[in-house]
C-alpha positions as CSV (number, residue, x, y, z in Angstrom):
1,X,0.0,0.0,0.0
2,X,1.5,3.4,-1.1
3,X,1.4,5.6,1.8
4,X,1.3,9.3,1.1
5,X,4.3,10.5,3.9
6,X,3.7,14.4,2.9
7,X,1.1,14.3,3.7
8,X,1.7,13.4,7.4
9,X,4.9,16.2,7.0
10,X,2.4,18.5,6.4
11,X,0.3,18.0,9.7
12,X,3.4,17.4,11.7
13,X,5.5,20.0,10.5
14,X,8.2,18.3,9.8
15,X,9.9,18.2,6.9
16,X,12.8,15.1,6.0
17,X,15.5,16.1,3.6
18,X,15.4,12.0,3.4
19,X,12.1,10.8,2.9
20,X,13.7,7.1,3.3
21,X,14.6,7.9,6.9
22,X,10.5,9.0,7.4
23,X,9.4,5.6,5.8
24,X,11.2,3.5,7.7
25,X,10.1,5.2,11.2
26,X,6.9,3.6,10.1
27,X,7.6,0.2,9.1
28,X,7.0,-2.8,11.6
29,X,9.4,-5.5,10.8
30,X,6.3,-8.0,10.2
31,X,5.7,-5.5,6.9
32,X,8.8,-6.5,5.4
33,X,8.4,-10.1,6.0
34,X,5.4,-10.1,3.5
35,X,6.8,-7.5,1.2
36,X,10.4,-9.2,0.3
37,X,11.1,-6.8,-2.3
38,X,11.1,-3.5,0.2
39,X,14.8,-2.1,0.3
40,X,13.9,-0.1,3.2
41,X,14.9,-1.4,6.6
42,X,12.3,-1.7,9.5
43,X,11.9,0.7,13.0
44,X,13.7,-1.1,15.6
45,X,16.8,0.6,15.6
46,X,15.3,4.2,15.0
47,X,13.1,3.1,17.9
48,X,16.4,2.4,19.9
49,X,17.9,5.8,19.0
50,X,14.5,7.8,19.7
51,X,14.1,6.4,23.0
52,X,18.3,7.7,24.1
53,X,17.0,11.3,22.2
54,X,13.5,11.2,23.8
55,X,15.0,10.4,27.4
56,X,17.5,13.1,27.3
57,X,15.0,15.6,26.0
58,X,12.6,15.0,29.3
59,X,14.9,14.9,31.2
60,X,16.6,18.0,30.6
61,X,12.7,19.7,30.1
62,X,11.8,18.3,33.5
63,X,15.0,19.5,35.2
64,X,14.4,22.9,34.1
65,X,10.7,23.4,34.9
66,X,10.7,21.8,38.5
67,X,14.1,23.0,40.2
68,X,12.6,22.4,43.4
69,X,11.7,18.6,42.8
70,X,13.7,15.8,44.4
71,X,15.3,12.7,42.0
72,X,12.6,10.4,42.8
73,X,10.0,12.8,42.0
74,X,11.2,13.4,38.7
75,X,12.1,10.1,38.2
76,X,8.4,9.2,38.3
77,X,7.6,12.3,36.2
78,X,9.7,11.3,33.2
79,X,8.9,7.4,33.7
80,X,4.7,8.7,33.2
81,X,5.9,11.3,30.6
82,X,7.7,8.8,28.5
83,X,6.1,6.0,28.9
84,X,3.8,3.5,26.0
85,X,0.4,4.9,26.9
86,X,1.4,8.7,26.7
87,X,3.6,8.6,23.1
88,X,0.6,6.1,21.8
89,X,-1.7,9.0,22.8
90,X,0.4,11.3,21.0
91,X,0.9,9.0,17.8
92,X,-2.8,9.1,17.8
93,X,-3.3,12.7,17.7
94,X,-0.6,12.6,14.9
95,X,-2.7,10.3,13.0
96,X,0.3,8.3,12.4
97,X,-2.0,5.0,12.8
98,X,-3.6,6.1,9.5
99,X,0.5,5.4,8.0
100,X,1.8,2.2,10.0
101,X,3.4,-0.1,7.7
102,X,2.4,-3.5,9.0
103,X,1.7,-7.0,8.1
104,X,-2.0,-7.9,7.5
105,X,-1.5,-10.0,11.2
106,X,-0.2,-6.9,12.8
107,X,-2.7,-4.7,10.7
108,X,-5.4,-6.4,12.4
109,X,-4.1,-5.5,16.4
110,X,-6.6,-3.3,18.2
111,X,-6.3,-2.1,21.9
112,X,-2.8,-2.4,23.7
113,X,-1.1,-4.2,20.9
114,X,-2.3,-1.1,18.8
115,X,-0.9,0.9,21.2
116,X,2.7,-0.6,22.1
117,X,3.0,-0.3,18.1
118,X,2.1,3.5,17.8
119,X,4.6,4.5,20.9
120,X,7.1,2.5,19.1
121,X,6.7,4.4,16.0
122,X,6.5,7.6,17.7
123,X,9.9,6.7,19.2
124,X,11.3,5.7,15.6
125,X,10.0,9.0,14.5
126,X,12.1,10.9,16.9
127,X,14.8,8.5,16.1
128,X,14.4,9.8,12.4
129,X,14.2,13.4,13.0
130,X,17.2,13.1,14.5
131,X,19.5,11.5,12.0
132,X,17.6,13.6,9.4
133,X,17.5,17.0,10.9
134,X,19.5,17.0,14.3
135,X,18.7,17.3,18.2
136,X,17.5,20.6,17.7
137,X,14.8,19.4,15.9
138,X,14.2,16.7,17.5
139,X,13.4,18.6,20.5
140,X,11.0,21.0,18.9
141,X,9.0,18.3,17.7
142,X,9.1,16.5,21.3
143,X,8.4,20.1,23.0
144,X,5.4,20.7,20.5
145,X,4.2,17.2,21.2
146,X,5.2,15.5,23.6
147,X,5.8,17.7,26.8
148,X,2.5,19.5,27.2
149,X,1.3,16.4,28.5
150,X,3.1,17.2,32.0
151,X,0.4,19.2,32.9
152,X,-2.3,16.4,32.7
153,X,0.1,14.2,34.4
154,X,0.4,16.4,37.3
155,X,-2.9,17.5,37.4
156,X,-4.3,14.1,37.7
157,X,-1.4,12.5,39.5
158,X,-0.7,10.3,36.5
159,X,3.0,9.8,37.6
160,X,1.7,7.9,41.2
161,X,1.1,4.9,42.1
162,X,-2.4,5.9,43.3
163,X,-2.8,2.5,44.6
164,X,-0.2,2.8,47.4
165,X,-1.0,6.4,47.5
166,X,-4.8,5.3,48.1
167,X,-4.1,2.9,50.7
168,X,-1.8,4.7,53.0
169,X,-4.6,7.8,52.8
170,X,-7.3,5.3,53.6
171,X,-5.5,3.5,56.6
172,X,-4.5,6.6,58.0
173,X,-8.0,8.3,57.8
174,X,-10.5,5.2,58.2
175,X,-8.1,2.1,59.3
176,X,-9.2,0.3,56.2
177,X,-7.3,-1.4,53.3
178,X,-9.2,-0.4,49.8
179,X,-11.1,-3.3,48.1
180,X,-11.7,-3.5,44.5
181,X,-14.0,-4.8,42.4
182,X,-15.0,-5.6,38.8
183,X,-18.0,-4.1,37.8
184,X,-18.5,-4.7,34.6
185,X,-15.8,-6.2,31.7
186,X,-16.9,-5.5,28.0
187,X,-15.1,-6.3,24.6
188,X,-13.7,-9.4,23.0
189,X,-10.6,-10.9,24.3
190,X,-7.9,-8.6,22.4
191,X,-9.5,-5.7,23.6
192,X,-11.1,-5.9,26.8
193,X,-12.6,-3.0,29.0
194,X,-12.7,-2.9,32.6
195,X,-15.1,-1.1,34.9
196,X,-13.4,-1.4,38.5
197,X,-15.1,-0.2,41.6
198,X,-13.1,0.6,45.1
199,X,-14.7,0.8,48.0
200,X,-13.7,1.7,51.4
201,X,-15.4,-0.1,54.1
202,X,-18.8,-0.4,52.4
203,X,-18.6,3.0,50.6
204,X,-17.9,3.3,47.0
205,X,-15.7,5.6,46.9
206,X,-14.8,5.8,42.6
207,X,-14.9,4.2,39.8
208,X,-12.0,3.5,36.9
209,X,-11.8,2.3,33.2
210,X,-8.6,0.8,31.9
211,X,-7.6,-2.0,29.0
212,X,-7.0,-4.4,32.2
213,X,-8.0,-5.4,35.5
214,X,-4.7,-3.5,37.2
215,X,-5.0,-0.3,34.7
216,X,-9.0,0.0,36.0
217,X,-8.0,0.0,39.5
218,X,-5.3,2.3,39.2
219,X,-8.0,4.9,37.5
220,X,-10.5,3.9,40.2
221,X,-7.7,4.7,42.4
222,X,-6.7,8.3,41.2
223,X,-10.4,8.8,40.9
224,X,-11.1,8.0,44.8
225,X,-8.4,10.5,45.9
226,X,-9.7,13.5,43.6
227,X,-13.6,12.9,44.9
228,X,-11.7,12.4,48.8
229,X,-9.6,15.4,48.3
230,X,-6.5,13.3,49.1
């Protein structure tokens, strides 16, 4: 399938003096098992190269905007920052789903599998605009789209284990552990959705969606210390 890269330059705004290097971000090594006469190599090592560039970038961002932050803190900062769920979240705003080069197995991955695909891309990408353009441009396009996201992620905690978080709050204040429950579990096997309740004592205290059992408790959990004011 001819993908239409400029396209995707375009919206991005970025612009490869080697189109190649752009191409390649996007191909999953399943694509070029089915398509043996592809000269272009595959995303692993851009991946490898993005994630170094992509490290140093938050790093260096995060260092700068909270000077009165501990290690640890920001430690957990870049870990939510960098991590498969936020870059697939950007990859998706970038519409770079709509230019994946992937075998028709891989093609048909929904949900997480999706999703550990598109941060891998978004990774490659960065490793690509680096060879291609440099670090200076590499961090542009990571400070146009990848760093806003610290606000979210401090805003809702995101970087926390609101699990341990919710159960130290909840011993202290009522002498309780936090229960959880499922709720309710929709979607076929590849992509399931969890609805988990946490209670505390009887109370229901939140509710939280996730892909899995541990990702819905989490939410709950982050959701139970915004309604407790914790």
């Amino acid at each position: 399938m001819q993908k239409d890269f400029k396209t995707f330059e375009e919206a991005a705004k970025v612009s490869f003096s080697d189109v190649n290097l752009l191409r390649q971000a996007f191909t999953h090594r399943s694509y070029l098992n089915e398509h043996r006469g592809e000269t272009g190599g595959h995303n692993e090592r851009l991946e490898f190269l993005g994630d170094a560039v992509l490290e140093l970038v938050s790093t260096h961002f995060l260092y700068e905007k909270f000077p009165d932050k501990p290690e640890g803190e920001l430690t957990a900062y870049r870990a939510a920052l960098v991590n498969a769920t936020t870059c697939a979240e950007v990859a998706t705003a970038l519409d770079m789903n709509d230019y994946l080069l992937l075998s028709r197995g891989e093609a048909k991955d929904t949900g997480r599998a999706r999703g550990v695909l598109l941060a891998n891309a978004f990774e490659a990408l960065i490793g690509a605009i680096y060879l291609d353009q440099g670090y200076d441009a590499a961090q542009r396009f990571i400070a146009a789209h990848l760093l806003p996201k610290i606000e979210e992620i401090v805003k809702k905690r995101l970087w926390q284990d609101a699990k341990s978080a919710l159960q130290e709050k909840s011993q202290d204040e009522y002498g309780a552990t936090p229960a959880y429950q499922v709720l309710d579990e929709t979607g076929p096997d590849h992509d399931k959705q969890f609805v988990v309740g946490v209670y505390l004592g009887t109370e229901l205290a939140a509710q939280g969606k996730g892909k899995s059992k541990q990702e819905a408790e989490q939410s709950a959990a982050r959701a139970a210390l915004d309604a407790k004011g914790w």
